[in-house]
Backbone bond lengths (Angstrom), bond angles and torsions (degrees), N, CA, C in turn:
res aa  C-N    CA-C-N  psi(-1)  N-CA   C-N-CA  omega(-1)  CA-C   N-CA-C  phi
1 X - - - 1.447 - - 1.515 108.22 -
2 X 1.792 121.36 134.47 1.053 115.53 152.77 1.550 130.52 -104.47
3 X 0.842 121.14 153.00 1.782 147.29 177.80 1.399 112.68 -98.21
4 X 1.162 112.36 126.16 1.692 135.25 169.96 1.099 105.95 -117.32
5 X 1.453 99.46 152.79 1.150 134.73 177.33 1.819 115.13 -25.79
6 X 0.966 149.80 111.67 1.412 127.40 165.47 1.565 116.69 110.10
7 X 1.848 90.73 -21.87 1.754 86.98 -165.05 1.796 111.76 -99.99
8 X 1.122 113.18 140.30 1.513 127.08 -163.20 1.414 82.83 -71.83
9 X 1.606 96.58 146.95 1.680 122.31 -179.05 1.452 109.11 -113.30
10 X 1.691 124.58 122.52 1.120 127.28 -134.52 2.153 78.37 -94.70
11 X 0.839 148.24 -170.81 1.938 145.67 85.57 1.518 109.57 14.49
12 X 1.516 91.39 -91.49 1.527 102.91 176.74 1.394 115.26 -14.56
13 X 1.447 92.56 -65.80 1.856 98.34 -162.58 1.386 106.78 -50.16
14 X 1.290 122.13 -58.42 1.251 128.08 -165.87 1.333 117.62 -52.32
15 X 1.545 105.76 -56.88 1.329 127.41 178.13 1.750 112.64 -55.94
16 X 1.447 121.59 -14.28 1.261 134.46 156.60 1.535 117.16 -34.63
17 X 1.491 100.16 -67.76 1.106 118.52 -166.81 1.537 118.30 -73.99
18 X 1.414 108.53 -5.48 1.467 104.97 -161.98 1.899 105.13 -112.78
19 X 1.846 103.99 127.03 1.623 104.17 -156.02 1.094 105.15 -66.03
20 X 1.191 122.79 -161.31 1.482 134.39 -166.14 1.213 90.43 -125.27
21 X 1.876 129.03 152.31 1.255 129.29 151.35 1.379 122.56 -133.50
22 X 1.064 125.37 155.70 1.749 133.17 171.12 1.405 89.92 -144.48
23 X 1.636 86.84 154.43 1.360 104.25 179.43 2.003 99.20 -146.05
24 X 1.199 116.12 176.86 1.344 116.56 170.97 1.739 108.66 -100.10
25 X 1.484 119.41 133.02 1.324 96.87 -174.63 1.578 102.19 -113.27
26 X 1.553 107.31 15.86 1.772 112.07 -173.75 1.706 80.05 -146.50
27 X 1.437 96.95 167.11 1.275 125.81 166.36 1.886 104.84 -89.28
28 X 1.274 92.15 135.59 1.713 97.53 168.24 1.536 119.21 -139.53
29 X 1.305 104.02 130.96 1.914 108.87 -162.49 1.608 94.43 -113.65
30 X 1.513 81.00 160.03 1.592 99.66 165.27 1.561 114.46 -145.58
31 X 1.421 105.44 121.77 1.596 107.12 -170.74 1.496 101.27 -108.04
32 X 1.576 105.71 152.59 1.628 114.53 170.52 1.587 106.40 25.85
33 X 1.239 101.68 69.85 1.550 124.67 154.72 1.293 132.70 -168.27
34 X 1.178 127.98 175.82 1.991 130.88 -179.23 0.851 95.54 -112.33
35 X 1.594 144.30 -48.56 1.084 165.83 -155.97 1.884 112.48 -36.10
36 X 1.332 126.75 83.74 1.336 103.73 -178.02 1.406 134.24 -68.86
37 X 1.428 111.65 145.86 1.382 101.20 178.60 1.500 104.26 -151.35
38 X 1.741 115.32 144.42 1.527 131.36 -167.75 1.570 105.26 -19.59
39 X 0.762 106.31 136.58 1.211 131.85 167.14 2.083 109.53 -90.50
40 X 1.565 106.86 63.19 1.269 119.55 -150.91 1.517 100.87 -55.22
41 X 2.202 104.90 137.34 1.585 104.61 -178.44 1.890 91.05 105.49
42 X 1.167 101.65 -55.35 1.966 104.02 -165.26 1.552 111.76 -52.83
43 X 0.966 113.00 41.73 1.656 99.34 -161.20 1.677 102.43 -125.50
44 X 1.161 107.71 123.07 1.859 104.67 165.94 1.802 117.67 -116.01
45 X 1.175 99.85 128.90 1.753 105.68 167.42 1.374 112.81 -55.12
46 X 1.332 116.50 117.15 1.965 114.15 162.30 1.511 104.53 -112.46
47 X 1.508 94.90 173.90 1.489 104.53 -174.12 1.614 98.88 -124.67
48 X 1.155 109.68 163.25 1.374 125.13 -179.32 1.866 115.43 -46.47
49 X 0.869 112.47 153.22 1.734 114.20 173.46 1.315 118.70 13.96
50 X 1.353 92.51 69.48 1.677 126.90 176.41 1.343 127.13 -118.27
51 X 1.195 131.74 157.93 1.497 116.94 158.76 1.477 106.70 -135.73
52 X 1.678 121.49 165.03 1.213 95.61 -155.60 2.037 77.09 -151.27
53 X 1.168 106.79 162.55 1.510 124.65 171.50 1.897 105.09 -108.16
54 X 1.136 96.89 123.04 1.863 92.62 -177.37 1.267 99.01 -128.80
55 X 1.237 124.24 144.43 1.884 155.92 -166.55 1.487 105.84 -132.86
56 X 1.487 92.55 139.91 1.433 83.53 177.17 1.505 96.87 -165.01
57 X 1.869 109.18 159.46 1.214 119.41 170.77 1.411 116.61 -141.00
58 X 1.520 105.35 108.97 1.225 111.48 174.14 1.645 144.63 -121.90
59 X 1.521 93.79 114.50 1.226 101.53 -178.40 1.060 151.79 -89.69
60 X 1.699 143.11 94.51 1.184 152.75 -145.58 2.015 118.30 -112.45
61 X 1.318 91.91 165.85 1.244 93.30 173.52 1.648 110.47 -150.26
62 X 1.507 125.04 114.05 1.317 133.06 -155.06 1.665 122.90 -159.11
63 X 1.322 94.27 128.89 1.572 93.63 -162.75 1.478 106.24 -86.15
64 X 1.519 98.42 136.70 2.016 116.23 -162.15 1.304 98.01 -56.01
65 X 1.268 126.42 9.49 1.774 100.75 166.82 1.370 124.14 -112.02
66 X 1.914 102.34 9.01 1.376 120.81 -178.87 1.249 119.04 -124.96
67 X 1.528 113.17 -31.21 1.704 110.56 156.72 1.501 102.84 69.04
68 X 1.440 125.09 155.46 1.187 113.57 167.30 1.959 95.00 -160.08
69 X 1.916 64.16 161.69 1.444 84.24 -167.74 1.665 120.13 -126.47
70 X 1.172 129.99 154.80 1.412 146.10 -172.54 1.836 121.11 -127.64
71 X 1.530 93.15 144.43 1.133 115.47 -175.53 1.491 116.88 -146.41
72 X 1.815 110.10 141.45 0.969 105.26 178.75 1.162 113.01 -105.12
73 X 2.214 123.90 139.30 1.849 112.85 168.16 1.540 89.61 -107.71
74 X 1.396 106.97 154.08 1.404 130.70 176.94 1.792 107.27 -128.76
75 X 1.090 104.72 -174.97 1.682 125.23 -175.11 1.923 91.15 -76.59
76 X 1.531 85.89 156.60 1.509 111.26 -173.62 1.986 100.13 -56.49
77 X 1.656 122.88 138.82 1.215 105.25 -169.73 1.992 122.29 67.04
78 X 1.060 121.98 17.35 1.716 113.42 -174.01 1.708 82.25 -98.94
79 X 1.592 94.13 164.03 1.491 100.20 161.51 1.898 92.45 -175.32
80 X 1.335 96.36 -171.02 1.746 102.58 -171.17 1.647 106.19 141.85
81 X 1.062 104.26 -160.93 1.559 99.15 -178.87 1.591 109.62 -146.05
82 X 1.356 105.84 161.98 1.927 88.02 -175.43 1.830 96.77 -163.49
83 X 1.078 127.46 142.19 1.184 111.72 -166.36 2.225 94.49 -141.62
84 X 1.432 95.80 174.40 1.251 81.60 -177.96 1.653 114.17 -147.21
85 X 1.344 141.01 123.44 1.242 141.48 -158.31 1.614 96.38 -91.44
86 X 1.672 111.86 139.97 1.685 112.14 -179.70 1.375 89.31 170.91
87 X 1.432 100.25 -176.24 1.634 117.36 -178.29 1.678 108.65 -89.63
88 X 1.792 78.93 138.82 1.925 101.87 -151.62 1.935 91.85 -62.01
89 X 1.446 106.20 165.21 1.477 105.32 -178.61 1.685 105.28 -70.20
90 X 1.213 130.63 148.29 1.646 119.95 149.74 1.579 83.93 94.60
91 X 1.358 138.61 9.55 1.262 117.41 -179.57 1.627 95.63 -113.60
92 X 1.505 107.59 -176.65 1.452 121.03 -165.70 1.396 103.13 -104.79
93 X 1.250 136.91 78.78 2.068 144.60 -141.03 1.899 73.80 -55.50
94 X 1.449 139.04 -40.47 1.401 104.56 -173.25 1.384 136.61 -73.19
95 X 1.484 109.98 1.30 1.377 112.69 161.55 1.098 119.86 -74.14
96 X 1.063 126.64 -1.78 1.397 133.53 -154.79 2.323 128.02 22.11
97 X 1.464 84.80 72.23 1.362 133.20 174.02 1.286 98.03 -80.61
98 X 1.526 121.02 75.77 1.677 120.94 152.54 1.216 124.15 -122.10
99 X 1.233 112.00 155.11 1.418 123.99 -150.04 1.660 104.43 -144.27
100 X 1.559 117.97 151.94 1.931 126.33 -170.94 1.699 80.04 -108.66
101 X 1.334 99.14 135.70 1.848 108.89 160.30 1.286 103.07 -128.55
102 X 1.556 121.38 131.02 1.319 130.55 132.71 1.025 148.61 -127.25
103 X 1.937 95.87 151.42 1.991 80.95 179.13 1.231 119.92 -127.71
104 X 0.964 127.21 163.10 1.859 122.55 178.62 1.473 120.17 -95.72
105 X 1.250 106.43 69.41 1.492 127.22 -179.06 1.361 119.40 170.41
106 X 1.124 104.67 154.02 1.945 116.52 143.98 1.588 120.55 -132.19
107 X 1.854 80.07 168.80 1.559 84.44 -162.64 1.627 107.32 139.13
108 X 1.379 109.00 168.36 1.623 92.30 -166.93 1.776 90.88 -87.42
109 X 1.190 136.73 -10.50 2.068 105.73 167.57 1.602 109.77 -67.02
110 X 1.403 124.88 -13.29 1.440 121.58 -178.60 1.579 117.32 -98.91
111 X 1.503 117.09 102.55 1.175 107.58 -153.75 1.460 91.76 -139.87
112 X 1.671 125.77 147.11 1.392 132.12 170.96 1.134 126.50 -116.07
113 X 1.459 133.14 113.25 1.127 105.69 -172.54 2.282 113.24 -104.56
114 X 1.422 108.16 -170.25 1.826 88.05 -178.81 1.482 62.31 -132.16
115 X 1.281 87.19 -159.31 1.729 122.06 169.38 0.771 120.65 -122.15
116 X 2.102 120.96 154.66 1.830 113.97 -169.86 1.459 92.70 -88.88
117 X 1.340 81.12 173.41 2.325 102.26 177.22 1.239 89.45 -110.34
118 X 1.692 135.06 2.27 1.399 115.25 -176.21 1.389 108.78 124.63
119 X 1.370 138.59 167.99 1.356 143.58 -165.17 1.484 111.08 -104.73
120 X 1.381 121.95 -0.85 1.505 120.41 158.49 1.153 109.86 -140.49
121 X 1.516 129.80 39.48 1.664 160.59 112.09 0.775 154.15 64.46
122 X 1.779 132.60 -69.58 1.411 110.54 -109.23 1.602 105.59 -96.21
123 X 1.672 94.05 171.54 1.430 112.88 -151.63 1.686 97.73 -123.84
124 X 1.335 122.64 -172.08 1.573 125.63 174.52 1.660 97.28 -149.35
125 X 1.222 122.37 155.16 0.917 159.55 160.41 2.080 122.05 -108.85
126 X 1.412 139.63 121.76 1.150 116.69 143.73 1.375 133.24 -127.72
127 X 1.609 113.79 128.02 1.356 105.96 -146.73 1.692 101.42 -104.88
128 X 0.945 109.63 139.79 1.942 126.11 164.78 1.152 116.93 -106.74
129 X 1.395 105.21 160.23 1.503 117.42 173.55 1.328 112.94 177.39
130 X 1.655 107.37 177.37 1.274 124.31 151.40 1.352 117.56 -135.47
131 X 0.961 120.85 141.95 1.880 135.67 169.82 1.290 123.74 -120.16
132 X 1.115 108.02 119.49 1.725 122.32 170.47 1.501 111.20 -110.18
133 X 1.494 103.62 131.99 1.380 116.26 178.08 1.188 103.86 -115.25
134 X 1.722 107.48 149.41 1.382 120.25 158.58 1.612 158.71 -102.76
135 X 0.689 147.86 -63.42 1.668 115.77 147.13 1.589 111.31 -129.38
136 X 1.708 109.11 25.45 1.192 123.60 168.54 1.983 117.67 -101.84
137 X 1.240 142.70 91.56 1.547 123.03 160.64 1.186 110.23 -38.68
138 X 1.632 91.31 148.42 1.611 98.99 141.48 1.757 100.17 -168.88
139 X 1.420 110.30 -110.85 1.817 131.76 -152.35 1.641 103.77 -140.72
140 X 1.291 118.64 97.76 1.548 115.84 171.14 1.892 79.43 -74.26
141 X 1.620 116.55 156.07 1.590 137.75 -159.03 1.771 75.81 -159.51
142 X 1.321 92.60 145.59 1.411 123.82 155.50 1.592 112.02 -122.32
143 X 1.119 116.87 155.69 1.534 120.06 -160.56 1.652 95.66 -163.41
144 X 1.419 126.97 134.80 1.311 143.54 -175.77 1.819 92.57 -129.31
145 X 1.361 77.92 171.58 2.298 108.38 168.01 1.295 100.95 158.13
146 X 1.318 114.40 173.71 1.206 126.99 -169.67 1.201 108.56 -80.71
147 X 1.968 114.66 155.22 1.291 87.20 174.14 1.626 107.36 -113.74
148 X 1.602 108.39 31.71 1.939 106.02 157.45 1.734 74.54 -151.30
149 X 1.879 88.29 145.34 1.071 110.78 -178.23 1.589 113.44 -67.18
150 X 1.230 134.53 97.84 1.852 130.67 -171.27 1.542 103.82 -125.97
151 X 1.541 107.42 126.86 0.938 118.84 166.03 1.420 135.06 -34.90
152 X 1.380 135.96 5.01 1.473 151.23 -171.64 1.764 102.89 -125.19
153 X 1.516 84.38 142.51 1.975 82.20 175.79 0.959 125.89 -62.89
154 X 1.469 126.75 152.55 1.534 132.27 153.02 1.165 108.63 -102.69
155 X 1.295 119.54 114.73 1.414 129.05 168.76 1.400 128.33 -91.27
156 X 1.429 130.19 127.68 1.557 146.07 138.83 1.636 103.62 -41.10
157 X 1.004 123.77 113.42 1.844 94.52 163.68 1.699 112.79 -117.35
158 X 1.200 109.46 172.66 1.148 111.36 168.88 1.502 122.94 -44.93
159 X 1.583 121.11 151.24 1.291 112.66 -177.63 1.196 108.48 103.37
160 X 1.297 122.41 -40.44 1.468 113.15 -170.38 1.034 113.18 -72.35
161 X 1.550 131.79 172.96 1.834 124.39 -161.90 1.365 100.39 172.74
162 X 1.565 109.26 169.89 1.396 114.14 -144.86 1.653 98.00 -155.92
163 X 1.036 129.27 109.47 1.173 135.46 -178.38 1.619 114.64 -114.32
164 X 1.805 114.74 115.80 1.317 115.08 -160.68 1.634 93.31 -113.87
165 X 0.900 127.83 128.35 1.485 143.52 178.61 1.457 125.55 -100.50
166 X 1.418 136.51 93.25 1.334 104.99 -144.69 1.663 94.23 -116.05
167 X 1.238 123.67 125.96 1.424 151.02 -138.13 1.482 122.12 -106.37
168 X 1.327 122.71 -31.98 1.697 158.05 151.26 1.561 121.49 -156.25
């Protein structure tokens, strides 16, 4: 938004400009399952017929024979694309085997997965994007699980966070 000379500056306006954040303030696991579930803390409010720039840092901990994977849900009608740079699935995170994924969507068919560094760990993820909503609000949610069911946790951990930027 620009401002001229003379003209009164509403809240709104300001508050326009200023991103949104979540962060995780606990660790949250998921053992011996596919099954996704919140990625608790990951969550940003959008508003209707918007578009938005989203950042992200995510930090996990997951043993290389379970790998894990992420997905974004948005408001009824959202879509955009968002991809995420980290260690490739099936690789050894100490070679340092990283790899950019994208996809052109969200939703649970658009899904990314990295690879674990091991079961006492941790690994990074950084995710980009953009999202456009349509004349419905709601909650862009991030959601992880493994992507083979292994008896050892996959962890969300604390720290990780999500910065939604909203752009028009």
């Amino acid at each position: 938004m620009t401002f001229t000379a003379g003209q009164k500056i509403r809240a709104s306006d300001l508050n326009a400009g200023i991103p949104t954040l979540s962060r995780m303030t606990s660790d949250v696991s998921v053992i011996s399952s596919t099954t996704y579930v919140d990625a608790t803390g990951m969550s940003l409010p959008m508003e209707a017929n918007s578009v938005y720039a989203l950042d992200g840092f995510l930090k996990y901990r997951s043993a290389t024979a379970a790998d894990i994977k992420f997905i974004l849900l948005g408001p009824t009608g959202a879509g955009g694309s968002f991809g995420i740079h980290g260690v490739v699935q099936a690789a050894v995170a100490t070679t340092g085997d990283f790899e950019a994924f994208c996809l052109d969507g969200i939703g649970a068919a658009n899904q990314i997965g990295l690879g674990g560094a091991g079961a006492t760990t941790s690994a990074w993820g950084h995710l980009r994007g953009y999202i456009t909503t349509s004349s419905t609000a709601g909650t862009l949610q991030l959601q992880f699980t493994q992507v083979t069911s292994t008896a050892s946790n996959t962890t969300m951990m604390t720290g990780s966070h999500l910065t939604l930027f909203k752009i028009a």
